[in-house]
Residue, then its C-alpha position, 0 to 999 in steps of 0.5 A: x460524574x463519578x468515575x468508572x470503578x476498576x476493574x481488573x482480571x488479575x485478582x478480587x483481592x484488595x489485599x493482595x491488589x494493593x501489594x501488586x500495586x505497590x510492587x508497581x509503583x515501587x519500580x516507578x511505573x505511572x499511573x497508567x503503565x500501573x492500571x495497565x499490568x493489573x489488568x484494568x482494560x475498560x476504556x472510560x478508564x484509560x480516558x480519564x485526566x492523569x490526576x483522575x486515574x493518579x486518584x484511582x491508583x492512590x485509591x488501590x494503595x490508600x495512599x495520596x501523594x505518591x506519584x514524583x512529578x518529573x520521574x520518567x516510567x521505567x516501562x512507557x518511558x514516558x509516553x503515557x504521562x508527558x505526551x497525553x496532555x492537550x499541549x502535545x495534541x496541538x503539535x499534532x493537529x499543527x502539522x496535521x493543518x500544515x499537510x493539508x490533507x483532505x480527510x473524514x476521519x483519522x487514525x493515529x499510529x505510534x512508533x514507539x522505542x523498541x526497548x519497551x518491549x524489552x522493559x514490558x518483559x521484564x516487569x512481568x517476569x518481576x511480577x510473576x516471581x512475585x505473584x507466581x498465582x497472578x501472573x504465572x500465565x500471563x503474557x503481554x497480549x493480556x494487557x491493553x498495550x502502550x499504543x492503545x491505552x494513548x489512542x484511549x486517552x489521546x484518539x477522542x481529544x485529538x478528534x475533538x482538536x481536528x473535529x474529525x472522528x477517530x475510526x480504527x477503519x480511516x483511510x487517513x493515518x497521523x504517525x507520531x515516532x518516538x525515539x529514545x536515545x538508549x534503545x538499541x543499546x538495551x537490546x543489544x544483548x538479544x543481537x549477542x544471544x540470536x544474531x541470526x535473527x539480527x539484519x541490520x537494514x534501513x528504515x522505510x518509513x521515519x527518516x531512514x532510521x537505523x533499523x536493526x531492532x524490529x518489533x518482529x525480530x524483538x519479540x522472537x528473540x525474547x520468546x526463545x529465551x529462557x526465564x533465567x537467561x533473560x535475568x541473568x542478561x538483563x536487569x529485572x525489574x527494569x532500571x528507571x531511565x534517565x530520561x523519558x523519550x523523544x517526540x520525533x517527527x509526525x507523519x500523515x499519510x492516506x491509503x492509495x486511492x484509485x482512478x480508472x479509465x479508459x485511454x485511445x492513442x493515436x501517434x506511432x511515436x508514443x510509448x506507454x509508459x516513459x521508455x528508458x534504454x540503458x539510463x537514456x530516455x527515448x521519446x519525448x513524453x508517454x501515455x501515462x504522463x499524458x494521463x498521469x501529470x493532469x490527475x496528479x494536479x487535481x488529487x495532489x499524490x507523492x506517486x502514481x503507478x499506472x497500469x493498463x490491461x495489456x500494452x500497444x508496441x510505439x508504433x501501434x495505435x489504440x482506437x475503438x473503446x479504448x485500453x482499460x488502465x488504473x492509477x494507483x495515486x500513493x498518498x494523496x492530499x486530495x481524495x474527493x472529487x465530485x462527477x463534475x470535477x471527473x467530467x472537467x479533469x477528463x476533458x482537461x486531459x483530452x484538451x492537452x493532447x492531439x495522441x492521447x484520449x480519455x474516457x470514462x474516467x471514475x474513482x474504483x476502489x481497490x478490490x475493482x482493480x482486480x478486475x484490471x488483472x484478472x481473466x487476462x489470458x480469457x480476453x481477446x483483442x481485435x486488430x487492424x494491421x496493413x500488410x504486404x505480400x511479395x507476389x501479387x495478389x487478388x480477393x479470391x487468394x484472400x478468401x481463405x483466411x475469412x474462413x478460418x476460425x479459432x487457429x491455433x499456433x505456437x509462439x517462440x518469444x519474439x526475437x525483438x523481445x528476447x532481451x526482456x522476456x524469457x525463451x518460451x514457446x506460448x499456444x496462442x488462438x486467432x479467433x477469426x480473421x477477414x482480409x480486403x485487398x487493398x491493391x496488387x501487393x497490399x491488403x488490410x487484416x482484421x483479427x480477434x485473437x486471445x489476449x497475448x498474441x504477437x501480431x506483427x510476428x503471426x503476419x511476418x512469421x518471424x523467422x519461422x518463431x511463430x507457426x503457422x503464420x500468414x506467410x504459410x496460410x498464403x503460401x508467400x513471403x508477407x510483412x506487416x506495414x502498420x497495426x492498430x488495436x481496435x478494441x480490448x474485449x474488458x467490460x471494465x471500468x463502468x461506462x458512464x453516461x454521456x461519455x462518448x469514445x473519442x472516435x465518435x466525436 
């Protein structure tokens, strides 16, 4: 098949294409980092073995031979002739095995040394004085970048290695780092021009490297400079390295993938999330670990972060349909999981513990956590709660709280609480309330209030934080015994068939 004609947005010109050429060539940059500055952005092209495209440039020059075997590119620094050839592929698809990862398609990310963007500046403005016309209004982002002239060249062998697609959209990420030695030392010039765009921090990602010279901060500081200055600070054209760069580490990683439910609670002893006072823990164990440590053996993820909508107090249990919670499993090995494989996880969770309840456990995608969150303040609960009263009491005195509807009071932040939330007084609505008497001095209270009602405080008043309360509707000092969440009113996650409430079973 014969090969894709070049095609470049800098100039018709075959005269004046081979001085750029040669211009190029003569500063050592390789066959690609050439195709790259004369505008060549078709992909068949950047595809093609270095031999094919070395034909192609020597072809521009009618010229052969003219590319040294061993002499790394004074722009790419090498990853576009050293780390393209199937040898390098395999290391990748070695550690890509080694994760073992479960994926459809892929994406490669590179992180490459910040340098070349110094060394890519510097070349265009060699270009522009060269060829004011040509290049005059060119900017980097008019030509096809390192990184993508390699996923052009290296994302269809790779898929080829792995029999996987390449898709820019996948889900699943191989990150290849490379590193050169002199990078920072060759940008150090812009720290001594803009310190103030300059913090030195760690790395998140590859090791906690050094990170002071960011892509961001880079490109800044190169576009407040002058022309002149950068020629005066740094050498133009670039200088060849002494040596290409680095293959540093591979690293894959998936997107979060999410699992929703819905979880029932039935011990006083058990909080939702781990609890920890002052580095010390208390309690044995927590709802999301109940959840969170089967889930994390079926899809094998570095991290969960659980959250539900809205929490119960330790001592309070969560009954009726159940609390809507979500984890989020950080980069997960595992990602598909049939109907069956739910069914059997849920039923695993359930069978490993006596307090804590599962149901309608499913994968969601991210944007339907939103739900999770939103319309918060619009939901209401419905509660349960035994309490006492200090005179006694008869069904006749308990009637007036049946007939009271949407009561608006006013809430301090609970004294209990104080040490974690802020002083504010927030408008809460109970809905409706009905009571039974349970005996003399007892009697059950049942609420539908607005999401974010203190409870325990509208029963006991706490210390005249919340008005009105039950003391002043009864006219008696009253207190709360125990409280139950009996539902949360938040059609989500889906129910699923055949998926009873625990309660029911």
């Amino acid at each position: 098949m014969a090969a894709p004609i070049i095609q470049t947005k800098i100039t018709s010109n075959t005269d004046l294409l081979r001085d750029i050429t040669e211009t190029l060539r003569e500063i050592g940059c390789c066959p690609r980092c050439i195709l790259r500055y004369i505008g060549e952005r078709k992909g068949d092209v950047y595809r093609l073995t270095t031999q094919e495209i070395e034909k192609m440039v020597e072809s521009i020059l009618k010229k052969e031979n003219v590319f040294p075997l061993t002499t790394p590119c004074p722009v790419c620094l090498g990853i576009l002739q050293t780390y393209i050839d199937e040898e390098f592929l395999y290391k990748i698809k070695k550690a890509v095995e080694e994760d073992d990862y479960e994926f459809k398609t892929f994406i490669c990310s590179l992180t490459i040394p910040v340098c070349i963007l110094v060394r890519e500046h510097s070349v265009l403005i060699h270009l522009q004085d060269k060829f004011k016309d040509e290049y005059e209004v060119m900017t980097l982002p008019d030509f096809v970048s390192i990184k993508e002239a390699w996923k052009l060249r290296c994302g269809p062998l790779l898929s080829n290695l792995i029999n996987v697609p390449f898709d820019q959209k996948s889900m699943f990420d191989i990150a290849v780092l490379f590193t050169y030695d002199r990078s920072d030392k060759e940008c150090t010039f812009l720290s001594d021009e803009r310190p103030d765009l300059f913090v030195k921090r760690k790395s998140k990602n590859f090791r906690n490297l050094d990170d002071t010279f960011t892509r961001n901060n880079v490109i800044k500081a190169l576009d407040s400079m002058s022309e002149d200055l950068f020629k005066r600070l740094y050498k133009t054209p670039p200088s060849p390295p002494k040596s290409s760069c680095n293959f540093l580490d591979i690293k894959c990683s998936h997107e979060p993938v999410f699992v929703a439910g819905r979880y029932n609670k039935y011990s006083r002893e058990l909080s939702q999330t781990p609890w920890i006072i002052e580095g010390k823990r208390k309690g044995e164990s927590s709802v999301e670990e109940e959840i969170c440590n089967l889930i994390k053996k079926t899809f094998k993820y570095e991290e969960g972060r659980f959250s539900a909508s809205g929490r119960e107090d330790v001592d309070v249990r969560m009954l009726g349909s159940g609390r809507p919670f979500v984890v989020e499993m950080i980069n997960p090995r595992k990602v598909t999981v049939t109907e069956e494989e739910m069914i059997f996880l849920q039923q695993e969770i359930n069978k490993n513990s006596t307090d804590v309840k599962v149901q309608d456990l499913q994968i969601v995608s991210k944007e339907e956590t939103n739900n999770l969150k939103e319309g918060e303040m619009e939901k209401t609960k419905c509660y349960s709660a035994l309490c006492w009263a200090a005179e006694p009491l008869t069904a006749d005195k308990l009637l007036k709280l049946d007939s009271i509807k949407d009561l608006v009071m006013q809430q301090k932040t609970p004294i209990r609480v104080l040490h974690r939330r802020p002083l504010a007084t927030r408008e809460r609505t109970v809905h409706s309330m009905s009571a039974k008497l349970q005996d003399d001095h007892h009697f059950i209270l049942l609420l539908n209030t607005q999401a974010g009602t203190y409870i325990k405080e509208f029963v006991h008043g706490d210390f005249g934080r919340t008005k009105p309360n039950i003391c002043t509707l009864l006219d008696m000092e009253c207190d709360i015994l125990t409280l139950d969440v009996e539902s949360v009113e938040l059609e989500w996650p889906k129910r699923l068939e055949n998926n009873h409430t625990p309660d029911e079973l």
